[in-house]
MARKOLTI-453506 format. One line per 8 residues: number of its first residue (from 0); their letters; for each residue y, x, z of C-alpha. Coordinates in steps of 0.5 Angstrom, whole numbers. Last residue first. Layout:
NUM) a) Y:X:Z; ...
This chain:
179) xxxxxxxx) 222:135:158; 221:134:167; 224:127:166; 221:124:160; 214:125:163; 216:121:169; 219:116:164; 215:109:164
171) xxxxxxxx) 210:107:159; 205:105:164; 199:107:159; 202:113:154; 208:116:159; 205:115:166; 197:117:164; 199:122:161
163) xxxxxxxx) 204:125:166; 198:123:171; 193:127:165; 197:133:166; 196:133:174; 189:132:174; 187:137:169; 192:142:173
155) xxxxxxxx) 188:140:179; 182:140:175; 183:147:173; 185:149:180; 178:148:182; 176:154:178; 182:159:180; 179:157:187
147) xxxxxxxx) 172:160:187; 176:166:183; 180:168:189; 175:165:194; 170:171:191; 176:175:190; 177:174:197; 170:176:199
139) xxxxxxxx) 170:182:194; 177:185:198; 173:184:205; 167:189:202; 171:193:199; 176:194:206; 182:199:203; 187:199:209
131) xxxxxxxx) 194:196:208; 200:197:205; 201:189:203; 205:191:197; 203:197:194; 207:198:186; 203:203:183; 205:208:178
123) xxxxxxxx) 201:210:171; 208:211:167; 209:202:167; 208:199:173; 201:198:176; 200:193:181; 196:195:187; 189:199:188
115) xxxxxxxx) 184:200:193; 180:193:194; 184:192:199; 190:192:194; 187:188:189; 184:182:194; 191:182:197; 193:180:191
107) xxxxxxxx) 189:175:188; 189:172:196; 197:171:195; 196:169:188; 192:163:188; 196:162:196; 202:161:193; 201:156:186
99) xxxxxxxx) 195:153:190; 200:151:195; 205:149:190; 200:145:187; 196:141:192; 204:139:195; 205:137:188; 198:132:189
91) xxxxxxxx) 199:129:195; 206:127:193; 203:124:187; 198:120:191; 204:117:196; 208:116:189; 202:113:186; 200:109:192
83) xxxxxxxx) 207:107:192; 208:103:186; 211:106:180; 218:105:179; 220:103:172; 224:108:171; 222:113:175; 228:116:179
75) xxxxxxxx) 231:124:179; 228:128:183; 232:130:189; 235:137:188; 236:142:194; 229:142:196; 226:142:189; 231:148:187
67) xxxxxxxx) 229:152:194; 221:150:192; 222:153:185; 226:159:187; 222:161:191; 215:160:187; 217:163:182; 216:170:184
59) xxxxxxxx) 208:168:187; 207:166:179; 210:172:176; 206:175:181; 200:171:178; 202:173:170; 203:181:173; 195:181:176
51) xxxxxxxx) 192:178:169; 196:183:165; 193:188:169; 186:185:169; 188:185:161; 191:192:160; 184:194:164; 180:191:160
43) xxxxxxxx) 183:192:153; 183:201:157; 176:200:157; 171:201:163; 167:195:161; 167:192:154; 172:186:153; 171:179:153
35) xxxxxxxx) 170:178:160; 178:180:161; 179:175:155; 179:170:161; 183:173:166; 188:175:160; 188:166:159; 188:164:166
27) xxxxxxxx) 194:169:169; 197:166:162; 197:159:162; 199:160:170; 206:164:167; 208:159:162; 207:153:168; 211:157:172
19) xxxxxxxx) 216:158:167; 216:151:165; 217:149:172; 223:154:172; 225:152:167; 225:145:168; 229:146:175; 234:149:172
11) xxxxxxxx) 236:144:167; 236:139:173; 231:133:173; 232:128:168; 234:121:169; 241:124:172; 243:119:177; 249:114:176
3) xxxx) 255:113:181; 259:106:179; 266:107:182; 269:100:185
């Protein structure tokens, strides 16, 4: 009989990608952070609101991929198993994640072209993507929910790190290991 072993990683691609995403989130917060720093009008603001609005499409780029790698590849198993709360909670978690990973950007950029802008390339063009009709009134509404979100994404984050913490210093099992 021929003994068929799982890998205890998941796939390179699929770390990756994960390491990417999470690379492009780090950002998208830090430029949006640094944006409050600088003076109003000035070209350091602009290029950080920029920087803000090109991480978060990166983001909504990944995705894809990331949720095609996640269909195709089954997570390698947890050494030892974890019980089936914490598998029922760490489902609910990720699937809090990638909705937060694709409605985050979406409403960042429909919130900046009904504002009247789009994502500007490099020359001074723009690239529209959702071609509608300016609404100021709708666009401040999403950036409300935008930012309002953005906050409660931290915990989420919190809680997603904290878990793979939780998993590698205090239950001593290896999910952490599988995604390193």
């Amino acid at each position: 009989m021929i003994a068929i072993t799982r890998p205890t990683r998941y796939a390179v691609s699929s770390r990756w990608v994960h390491w990417l995403t999470f690379a492009f989130v780090a950002l998208a917060y830090l430029f949006i952070e640094l944006k409050s720093e600088a003076a109003r009008g000035s070209p350091l603001r602009e290029l950080l609101k920029q920087a803000h609005f090109w991480s978060g499409f990166a983001v909504l780029l990944l995705l894809l991929p990331r949720v095609w790698l996640r269909s195709r590849q089954s997570p390698p198993p947890i050494t030892p198993t974890p019980g089936a709360w914490s598998r029922r909670l760490a489902a609910l978690t990720h699937i809090v994640l990638y909705a937060f990973l694709l409605v985050q950007p979406l409403l960042g950029l429909a919130a900046l072209e009904l504002s009247g802008k789009a994502l500007a390339l490099p020359g001074g063009a723009t690239l529209p993507l959702l071609g509608v009709s300016p609404d100021k009134d709708f666009a401040h509404s999403l950036e409300e929910i935008h930012e309002t979100l953005g906050n409660i994404f931290y915990g989420v984050i919190a809680l997603h790190i904290a878990a793979a913490l939780w998993h590698h210093l205090v239950r001593r099992d290896d999910t952490l290991k599988r995604m390193l």
